[in-house]
C-alpha positions as CSV (number, residue, x, y, z in Angstrom):
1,X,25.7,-8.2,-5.3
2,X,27.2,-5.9,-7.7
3,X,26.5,-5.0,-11.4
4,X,27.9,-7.6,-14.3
5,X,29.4,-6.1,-17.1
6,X,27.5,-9.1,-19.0
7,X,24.2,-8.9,-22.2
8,X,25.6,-5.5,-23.4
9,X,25.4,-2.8,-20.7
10,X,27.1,-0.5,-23.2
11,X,24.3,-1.5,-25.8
12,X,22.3,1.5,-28.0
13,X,19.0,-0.2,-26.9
14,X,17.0,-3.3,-27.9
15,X,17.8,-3.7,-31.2
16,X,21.7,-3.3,-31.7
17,X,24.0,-5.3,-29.4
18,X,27.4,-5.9,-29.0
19,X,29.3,-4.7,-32.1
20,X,25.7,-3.9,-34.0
21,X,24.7,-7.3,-34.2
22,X,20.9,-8.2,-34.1
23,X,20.3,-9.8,-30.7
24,X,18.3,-13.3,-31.3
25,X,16.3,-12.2,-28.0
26,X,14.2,-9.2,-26.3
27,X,15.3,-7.4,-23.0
28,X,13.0,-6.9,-20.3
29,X,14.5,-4.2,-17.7
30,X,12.8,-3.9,-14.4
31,X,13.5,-1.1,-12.0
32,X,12.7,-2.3,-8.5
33,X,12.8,-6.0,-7.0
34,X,9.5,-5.3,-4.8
35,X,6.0,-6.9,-5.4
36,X,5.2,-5.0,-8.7
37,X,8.5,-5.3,-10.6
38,X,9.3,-9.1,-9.5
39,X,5.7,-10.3,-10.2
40,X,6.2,-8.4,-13.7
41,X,9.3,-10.5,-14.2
42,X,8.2,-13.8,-12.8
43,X,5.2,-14.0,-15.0
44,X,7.1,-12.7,-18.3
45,X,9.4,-15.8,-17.6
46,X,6.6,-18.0,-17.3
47,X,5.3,-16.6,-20.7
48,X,9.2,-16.7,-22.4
49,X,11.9,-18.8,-21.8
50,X,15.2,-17.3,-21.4
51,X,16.1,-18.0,-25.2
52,X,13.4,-15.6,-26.2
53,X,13.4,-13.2,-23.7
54,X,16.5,-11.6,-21.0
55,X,14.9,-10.4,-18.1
56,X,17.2,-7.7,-16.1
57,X,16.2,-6.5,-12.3
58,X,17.8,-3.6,-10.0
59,X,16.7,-3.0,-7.0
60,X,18.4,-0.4,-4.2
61,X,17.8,-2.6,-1.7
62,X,19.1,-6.1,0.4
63,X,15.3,-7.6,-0.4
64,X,13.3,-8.6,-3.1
65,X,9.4,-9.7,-3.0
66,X,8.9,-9.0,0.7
67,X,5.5,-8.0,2.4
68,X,5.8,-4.3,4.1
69,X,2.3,-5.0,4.9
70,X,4.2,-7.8,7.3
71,X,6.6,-5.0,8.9
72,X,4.4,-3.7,12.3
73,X,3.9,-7.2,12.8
74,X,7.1,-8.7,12.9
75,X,7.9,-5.4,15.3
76,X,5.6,-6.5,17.6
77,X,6.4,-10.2,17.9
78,X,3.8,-11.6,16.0
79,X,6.0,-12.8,13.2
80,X,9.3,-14.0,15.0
81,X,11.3,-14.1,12.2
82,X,12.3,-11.4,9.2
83,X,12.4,-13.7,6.6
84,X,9.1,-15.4,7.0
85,X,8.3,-11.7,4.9
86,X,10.0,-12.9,1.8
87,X,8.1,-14.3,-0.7
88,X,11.1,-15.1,-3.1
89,X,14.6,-14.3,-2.7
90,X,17.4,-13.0,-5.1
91,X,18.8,-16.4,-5.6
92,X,15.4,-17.8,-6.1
93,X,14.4,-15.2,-9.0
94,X,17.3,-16.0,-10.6
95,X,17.0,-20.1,-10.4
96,X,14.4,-18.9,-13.2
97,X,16.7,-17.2,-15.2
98,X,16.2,-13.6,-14.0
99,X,19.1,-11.3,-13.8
100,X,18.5,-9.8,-10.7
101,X,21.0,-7.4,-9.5
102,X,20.3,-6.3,-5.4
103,X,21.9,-2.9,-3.9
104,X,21.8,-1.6,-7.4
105,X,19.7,2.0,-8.0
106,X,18.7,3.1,-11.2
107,X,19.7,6.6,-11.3
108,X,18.3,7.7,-14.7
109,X,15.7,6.3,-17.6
110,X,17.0,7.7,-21.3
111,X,13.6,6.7,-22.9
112,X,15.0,8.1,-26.5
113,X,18.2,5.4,-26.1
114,X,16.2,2.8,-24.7
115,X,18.4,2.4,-21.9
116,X,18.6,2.8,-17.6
117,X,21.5,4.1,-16.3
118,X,22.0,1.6,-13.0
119,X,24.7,2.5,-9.7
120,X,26.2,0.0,-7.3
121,X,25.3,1.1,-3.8
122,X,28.7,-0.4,-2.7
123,X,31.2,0.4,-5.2
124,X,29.4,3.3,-6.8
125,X,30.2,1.6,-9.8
126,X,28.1,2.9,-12.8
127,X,27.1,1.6,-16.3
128,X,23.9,1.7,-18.8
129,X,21.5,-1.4,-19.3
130,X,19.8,-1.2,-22.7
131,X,16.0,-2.4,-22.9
132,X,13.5,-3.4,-25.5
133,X,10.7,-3.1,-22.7
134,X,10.9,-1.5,-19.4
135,X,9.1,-2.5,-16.1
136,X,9.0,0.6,-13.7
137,X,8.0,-0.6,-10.1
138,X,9.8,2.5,-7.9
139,X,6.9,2.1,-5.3
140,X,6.4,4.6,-2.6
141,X,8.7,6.9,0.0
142,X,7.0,7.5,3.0
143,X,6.1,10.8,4.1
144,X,9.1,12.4,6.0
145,X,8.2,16.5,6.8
146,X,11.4,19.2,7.2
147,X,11.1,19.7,10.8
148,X,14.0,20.9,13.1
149,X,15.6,17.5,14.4
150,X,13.5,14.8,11.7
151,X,16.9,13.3,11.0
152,X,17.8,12.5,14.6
153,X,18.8,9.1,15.8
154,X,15.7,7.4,17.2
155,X,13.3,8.5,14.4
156,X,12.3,5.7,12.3
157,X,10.1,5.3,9.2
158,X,8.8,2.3,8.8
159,X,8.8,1.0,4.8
160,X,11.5,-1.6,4.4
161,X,12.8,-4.6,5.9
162,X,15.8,-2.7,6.6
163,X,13.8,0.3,8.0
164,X,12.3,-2.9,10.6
165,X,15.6,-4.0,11.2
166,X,16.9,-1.0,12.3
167,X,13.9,0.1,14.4
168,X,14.2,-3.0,16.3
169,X,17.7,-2.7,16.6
170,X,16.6,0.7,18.7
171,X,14.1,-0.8,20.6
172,X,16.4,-3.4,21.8
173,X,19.4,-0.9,22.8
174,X,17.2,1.6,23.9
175,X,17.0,2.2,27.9
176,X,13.9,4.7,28.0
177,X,10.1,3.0,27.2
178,X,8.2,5.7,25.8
179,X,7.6,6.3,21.9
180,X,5.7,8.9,19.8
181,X,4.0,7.7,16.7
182,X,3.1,10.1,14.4
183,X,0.1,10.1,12.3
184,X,-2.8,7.9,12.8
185,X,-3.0,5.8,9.4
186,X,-3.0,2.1,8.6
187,X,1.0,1.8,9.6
188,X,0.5,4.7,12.3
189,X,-2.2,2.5,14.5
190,X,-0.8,-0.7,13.3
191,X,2.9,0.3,14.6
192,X,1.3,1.7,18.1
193,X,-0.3,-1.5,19.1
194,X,3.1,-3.3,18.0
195,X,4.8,-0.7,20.2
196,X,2.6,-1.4,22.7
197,X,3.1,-5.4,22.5
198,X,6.7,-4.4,23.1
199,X,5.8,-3.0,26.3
200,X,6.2,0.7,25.9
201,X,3.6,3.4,26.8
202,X,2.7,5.4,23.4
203,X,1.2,8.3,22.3
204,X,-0.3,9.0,18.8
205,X,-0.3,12.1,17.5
206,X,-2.4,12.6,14.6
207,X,-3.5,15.9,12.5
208,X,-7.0,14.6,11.9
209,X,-10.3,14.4,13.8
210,X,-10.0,10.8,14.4
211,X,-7.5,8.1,13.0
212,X,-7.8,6.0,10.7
213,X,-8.7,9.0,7.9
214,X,-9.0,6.5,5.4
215,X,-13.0,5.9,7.4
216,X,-15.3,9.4,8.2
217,X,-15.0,10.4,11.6
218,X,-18.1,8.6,13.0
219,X,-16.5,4.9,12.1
220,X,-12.8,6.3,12.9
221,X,-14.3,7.2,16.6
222,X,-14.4,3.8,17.3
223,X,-11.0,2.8,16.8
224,X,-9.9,5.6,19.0
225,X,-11.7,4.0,21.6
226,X,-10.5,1.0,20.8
227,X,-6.6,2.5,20.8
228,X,-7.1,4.2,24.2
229,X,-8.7,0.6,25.5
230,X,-5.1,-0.8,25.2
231,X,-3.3,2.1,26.8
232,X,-2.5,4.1,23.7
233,X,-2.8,8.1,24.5
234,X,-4.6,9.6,21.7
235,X,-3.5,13.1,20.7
236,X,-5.7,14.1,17.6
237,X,-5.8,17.4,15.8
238,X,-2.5,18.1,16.5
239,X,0.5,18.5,13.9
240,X,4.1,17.9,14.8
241,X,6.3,21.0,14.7
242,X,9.9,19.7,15.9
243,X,11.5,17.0,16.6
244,X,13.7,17.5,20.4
245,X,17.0,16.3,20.8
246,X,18.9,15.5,24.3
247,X,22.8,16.5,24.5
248,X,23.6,13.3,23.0
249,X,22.1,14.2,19.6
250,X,18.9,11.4,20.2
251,X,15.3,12.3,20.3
252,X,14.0,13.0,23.8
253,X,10.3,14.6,22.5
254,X,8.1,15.5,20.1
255,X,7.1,19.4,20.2
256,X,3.4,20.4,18.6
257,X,2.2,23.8,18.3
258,X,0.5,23.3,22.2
259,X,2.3,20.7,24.3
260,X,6.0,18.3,23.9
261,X,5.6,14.4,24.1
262,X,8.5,12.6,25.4
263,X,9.8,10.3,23.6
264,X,12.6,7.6,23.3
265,X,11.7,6.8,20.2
266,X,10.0,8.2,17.1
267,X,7.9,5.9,14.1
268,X,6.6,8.3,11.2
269,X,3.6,7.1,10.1
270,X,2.1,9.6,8.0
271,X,1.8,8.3,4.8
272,X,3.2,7.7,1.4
273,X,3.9,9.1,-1.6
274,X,4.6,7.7,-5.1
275,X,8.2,7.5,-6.4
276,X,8.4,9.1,-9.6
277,X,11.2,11.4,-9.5
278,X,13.3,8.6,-11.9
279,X,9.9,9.0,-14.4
280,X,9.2,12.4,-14.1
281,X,12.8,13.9,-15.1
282,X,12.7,11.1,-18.5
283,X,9.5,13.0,-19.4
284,X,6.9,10.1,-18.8
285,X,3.4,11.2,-17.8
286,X,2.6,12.5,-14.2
287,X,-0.5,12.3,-12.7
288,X,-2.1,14.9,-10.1
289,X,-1.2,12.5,-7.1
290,X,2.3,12.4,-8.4
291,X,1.8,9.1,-9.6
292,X,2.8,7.5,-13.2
293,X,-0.4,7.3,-15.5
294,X,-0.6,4.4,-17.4
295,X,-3.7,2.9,-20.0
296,X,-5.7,-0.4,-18.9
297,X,-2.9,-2.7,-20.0
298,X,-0.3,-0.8,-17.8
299,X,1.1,0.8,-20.2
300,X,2.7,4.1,-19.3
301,X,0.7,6.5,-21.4
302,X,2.2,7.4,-24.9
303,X,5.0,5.1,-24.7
304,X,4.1,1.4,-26.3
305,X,7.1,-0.7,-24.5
306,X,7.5,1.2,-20.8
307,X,4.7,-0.4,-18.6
308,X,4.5,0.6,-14.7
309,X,2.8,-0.6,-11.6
310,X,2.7,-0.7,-8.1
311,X,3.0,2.0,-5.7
312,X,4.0,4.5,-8.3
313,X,0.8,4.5,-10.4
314,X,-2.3,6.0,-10.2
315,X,-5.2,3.9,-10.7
316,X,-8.9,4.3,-11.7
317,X,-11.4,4.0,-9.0
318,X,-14.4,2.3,-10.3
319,X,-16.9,4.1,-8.4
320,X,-16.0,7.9,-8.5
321,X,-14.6,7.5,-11.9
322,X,-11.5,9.2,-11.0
323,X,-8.0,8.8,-10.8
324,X,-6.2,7.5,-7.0
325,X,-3.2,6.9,-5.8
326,X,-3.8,4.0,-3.1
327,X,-1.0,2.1,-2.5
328,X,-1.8,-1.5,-1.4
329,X,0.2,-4.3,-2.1
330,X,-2.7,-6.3,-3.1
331,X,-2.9,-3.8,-6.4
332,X,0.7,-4.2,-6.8
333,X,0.7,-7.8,-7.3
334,X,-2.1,-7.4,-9.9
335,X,-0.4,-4.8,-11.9
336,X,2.9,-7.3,-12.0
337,X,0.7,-10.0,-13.2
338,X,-0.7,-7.6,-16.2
339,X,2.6,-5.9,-17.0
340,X,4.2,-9.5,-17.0
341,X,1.7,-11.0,-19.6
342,X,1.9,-8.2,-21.6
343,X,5.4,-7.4,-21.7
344,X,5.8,-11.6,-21.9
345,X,3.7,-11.8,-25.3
346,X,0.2,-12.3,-23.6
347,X,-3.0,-9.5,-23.3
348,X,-4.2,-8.7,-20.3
349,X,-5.9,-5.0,-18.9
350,X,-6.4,-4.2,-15.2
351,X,-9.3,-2.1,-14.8
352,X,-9.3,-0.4,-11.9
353,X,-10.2,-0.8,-8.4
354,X,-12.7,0.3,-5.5
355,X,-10.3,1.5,-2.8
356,X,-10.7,-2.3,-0.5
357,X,-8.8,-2.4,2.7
358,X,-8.6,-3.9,6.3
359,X,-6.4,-3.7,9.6
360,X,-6.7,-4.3,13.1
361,X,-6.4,-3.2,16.5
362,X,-6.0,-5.9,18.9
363,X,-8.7,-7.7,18.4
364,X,-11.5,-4.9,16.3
365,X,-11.4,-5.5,12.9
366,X,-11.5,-2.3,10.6
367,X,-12.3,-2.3,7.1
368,X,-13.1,0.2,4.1
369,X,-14.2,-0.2,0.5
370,X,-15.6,2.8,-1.7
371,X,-16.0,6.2,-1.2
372,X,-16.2,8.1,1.8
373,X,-18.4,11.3,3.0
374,X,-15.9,13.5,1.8
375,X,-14.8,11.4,-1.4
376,X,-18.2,11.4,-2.7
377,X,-18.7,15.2,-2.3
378,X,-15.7,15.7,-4.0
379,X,-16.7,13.7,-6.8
380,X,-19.9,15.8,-6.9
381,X,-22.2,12.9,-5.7
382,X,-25.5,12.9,-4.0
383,X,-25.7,10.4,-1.3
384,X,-27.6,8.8,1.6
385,X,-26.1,7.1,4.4
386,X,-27.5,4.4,6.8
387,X,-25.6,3.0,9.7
388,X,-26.6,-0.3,11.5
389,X,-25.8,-2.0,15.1
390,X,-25.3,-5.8,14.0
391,X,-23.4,-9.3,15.3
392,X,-21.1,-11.5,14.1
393,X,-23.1,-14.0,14.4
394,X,-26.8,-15.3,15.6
395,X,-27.2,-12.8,18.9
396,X,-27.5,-16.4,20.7
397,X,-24.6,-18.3,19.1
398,X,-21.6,-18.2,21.7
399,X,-18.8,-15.9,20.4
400,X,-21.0,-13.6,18.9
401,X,-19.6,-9.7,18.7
402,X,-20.8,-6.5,17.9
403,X,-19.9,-4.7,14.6
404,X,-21.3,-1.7,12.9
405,X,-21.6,-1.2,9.5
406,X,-21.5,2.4,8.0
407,X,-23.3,2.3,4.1
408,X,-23.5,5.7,1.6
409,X,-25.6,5.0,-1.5
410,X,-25.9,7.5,-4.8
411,X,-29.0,9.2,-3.4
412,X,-31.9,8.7,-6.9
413,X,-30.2,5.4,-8.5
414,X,-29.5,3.8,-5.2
415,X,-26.1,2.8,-6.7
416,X,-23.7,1.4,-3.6
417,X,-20.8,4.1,-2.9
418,X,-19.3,2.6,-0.1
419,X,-19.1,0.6,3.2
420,X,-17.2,0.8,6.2
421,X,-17.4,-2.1,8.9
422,X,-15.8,-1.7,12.6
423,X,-16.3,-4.7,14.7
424,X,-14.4,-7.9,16.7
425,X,-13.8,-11.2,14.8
426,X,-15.9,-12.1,11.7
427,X,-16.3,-8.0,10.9
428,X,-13.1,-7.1,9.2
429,X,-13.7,-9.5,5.7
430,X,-17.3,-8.6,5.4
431,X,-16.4,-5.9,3.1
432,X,-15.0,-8.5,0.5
433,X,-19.2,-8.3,-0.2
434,X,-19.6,-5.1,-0.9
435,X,-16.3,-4.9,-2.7
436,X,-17.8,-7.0,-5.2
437,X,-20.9,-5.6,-5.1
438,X,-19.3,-1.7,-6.1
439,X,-17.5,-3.4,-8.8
440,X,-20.9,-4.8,-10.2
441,X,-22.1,-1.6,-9.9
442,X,-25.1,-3.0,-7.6
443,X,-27.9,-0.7,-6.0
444,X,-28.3,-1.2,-2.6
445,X,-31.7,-2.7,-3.3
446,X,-30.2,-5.6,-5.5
447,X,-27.8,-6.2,-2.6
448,X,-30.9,-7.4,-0.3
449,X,-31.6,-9.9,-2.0
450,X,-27.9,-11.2,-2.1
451,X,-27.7,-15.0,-1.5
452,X,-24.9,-15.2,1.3
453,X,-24.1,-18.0,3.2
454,X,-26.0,-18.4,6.8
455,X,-25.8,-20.5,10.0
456,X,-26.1,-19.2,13.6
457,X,-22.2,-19.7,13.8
458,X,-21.3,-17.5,11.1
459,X,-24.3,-14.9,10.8
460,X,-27.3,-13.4,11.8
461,X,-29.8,-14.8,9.3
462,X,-30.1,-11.4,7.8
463,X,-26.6,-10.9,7.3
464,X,-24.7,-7.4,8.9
465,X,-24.1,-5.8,5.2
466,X,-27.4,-7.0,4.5
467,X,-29.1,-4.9,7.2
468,X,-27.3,-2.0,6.3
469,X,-28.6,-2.3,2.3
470,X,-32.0,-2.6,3.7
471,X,-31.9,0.7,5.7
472,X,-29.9,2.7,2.9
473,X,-32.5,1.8,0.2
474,X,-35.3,2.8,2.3
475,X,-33.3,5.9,2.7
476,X,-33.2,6.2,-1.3
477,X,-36.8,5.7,-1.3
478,X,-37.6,8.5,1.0
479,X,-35.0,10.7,-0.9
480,X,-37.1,10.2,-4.3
């Protein structure tokens, strides 16, 4: 669990070693032991063997490789058991030769020295690591605001294993059953319904117009329907002010500007932001999101053997052309892949991505890829929109479910922006067509005559998306 003194700590960096000998092989340093970092690593090995390459890992933490996207479900009982949320563990990384040390924090990058400055959590033990190449994978802290009484006992965020650990541990010893989620986000509604699963009555409060900001308001109407349908209380356009503690020091409410919410427990789930403090105070490029910039390869910009990925990055969205920070762990695992075959001998580039993601409440299905109203204004865009009424399946097939599907094409060049798709089962993964579709750059005309997969118990014959390209480029034909 703790730091070796072992491969040189006190080395000047990749070329000298012990003494000022040559080393015979490279070091590979990787700052965190989530999905970015450890995919980095694992596909270096697969690239080098340990003779040619040394592979070092830190991470803070008591887990490596596990899904956060996994977290509100294994709150709410659907996944029974913590570890069925880790992909690989410590001792299994290093059955392949990968030095990975856990509860170990990387308190400082000396790019000149080629070298990371690591502490044991434990011991507070600390010593240098020097590296030929550097993986940074710091990811993302959530979102915690400075409000009076944020730090009490029973307010949770909710972006480790050990952050779900301990709220569960407070859901099992606490006596009261009410809890206050705030913000309405992916892990905001995914937590409530969890909460609700657990049998406590819950109230979101949430800043925005509707949740789920990551849709426009129209689409995100729905799935506060959908919220208050399981007994959720919707509180929207409201912003938490304070956090209200009993005489025991515990949260009893949660105070906006207009009303208090009682509350025996509290999970923030307002959002993320990337980790970049370690890169920003060694000098390495900051993006306007805050996240690190790096080239196609994942390279962190200027610097030719520091690559970074993951939650900490910003990232090129394909259709607007502009730089994101949208931390999904499906990007994450890409970027590892990339920064591994580079940083292993191998070529690879990512090239960006169109902003794909689904989630659930109960059983609607809610998914986004491309731009939004508001994204596409910002990015100076013209636009149409067309919104459809569709099924899952033939209307006369048993099973089949409403879904609407929300389209916004570039307004002369009919050039698909983006899609947004509420509806029951057999709604949610429809976007994977038009998230192929945006990265082809495809009109909305081309996409009607897309050759997708039909029978009655799968699709109308003209399929949902389909529909919804029909209407938007006869809404680019009117605009002409």
């Amino acid at each position: 669990m703790g730091m070796s003194a072992a491969s040189g700590e006190s080395g000047t960096g990749g070329k000298g070693g012990k003494g000022g000998a040559e080393r015979a092989r490279e070091r590979l340093v990787v700052v965190g032991g989530d999905a970015a970092g450890m995919s980095a690593a694992s596909q270096a090995r697969r690239l080098k063997g340990p003779d040619e390459l040394e592979i070092v890992a830190f991470e803070r933490g008591h887990f490596s490789s596990f899904s956060a996207c996994g977290i509100p479900y294994w709150v709410g009982g659907d996944v029974t058991d913590r570890d069925q949320l880790i992909a690989r563990t410590p001792e299994e990384h290093r059955a392949r030769d990968i030095d990975l040390r856990m509860r170990t924090e990387v308190t400082e990058i000396d790019v000149a020295g080629g070298r990371v400055r690591a502490r044991d959590v434990d011991s507070g033990a600390e010593s240098w690591t020097s590296y030929d190449k550097l993986v940074i994978g710091t990811g993302a802290r959530p979102i915690r605001p400075e409000l009076p009484g944020i730090d009490a006992p029973g307010v949770h965020g909710v972006q480790t294993l050990d952050d779900g650990q301990a709220l569960l541990d407070t859901l099992e010893h606490t006596r009261g059953r009410r809890a206050v989620v705030v913000g309405a986000g992916y892990i905001g509604v995914e937590m409530a319904e969890a909460l609700i699963n657990r049998g406590y009555e819950v109230t979101v409060v949430n800043r925005g117009r509707e949740p789920m900001s990551t849709l426009d308001p129209d689409m995100g109407r729905m799935v506060h329907e959908a919220m208050e349908g399981l007994g959720i209380t919707m509180v929207n356009g409201a912003e938490v002010t304070k956090v209200l503690t009993g005489d025991d020091g515990r949260v009893r409410a949660v105070a906006t500007e207009d009303a208090e919410f009682p509350a025996d427990v509290v999970v923030l789930g307002i959002g993320v932001r990337p980790e970049t403090s370690l890169a920003e105070a060694a000098g390495l490029p900051i993006g306007a999101h805050g996240g690190l910039l790096t080239d196609l390869a994942m390279r962190v910009r200027g610097h030719e053997n520091i690559w970074a990925g993951g939650d900490c990055v910003e990232v090129l969205d394909l259709v607007s052309g502009q730089e994101r920070h949208i931390p999904l762990g499906t990007h994450a695992n890409k970027h590892g892949q990339v920064i591994g075959t580079n940083a292993g001998g191998g070529y690879a580039t990512f090239p960006g991505v169109v902003g794909t993601a689904v989630s659930k409440v109960c059983d609607l299905e809610i998914a986004r890829t491309g731009l939004r109203e508001k994204d596409a204004l910002r990015a100076g865009l013209r636009f149409v929109t067309a919104t459809i009424e569709s099924t899952s399946r033939a209307g006369y097939y048993p099973g089949a479910s409403p879904m609407t599907v929300k389209m916004l094409a570039e307004q002369r060049t009919g050039r698909l922006l983006g899609v947004q798709i509420v509806g029951r089962e057999g709604a949610g993964k429809r976007v994977d067509i038009a998230a192929v579709a945006l990265t082809a750059g495809m009109t909305v005309e081309r996409m009607t005559a897309l050759d997708l997969g039909y029978a009655p118990p799968f699709s109308p014959v003209w399929d949902p998306v389909l529909v919804a390209a029909r209407k938007a480029a006869r809404a680019v034909e009117r605009q002409a």
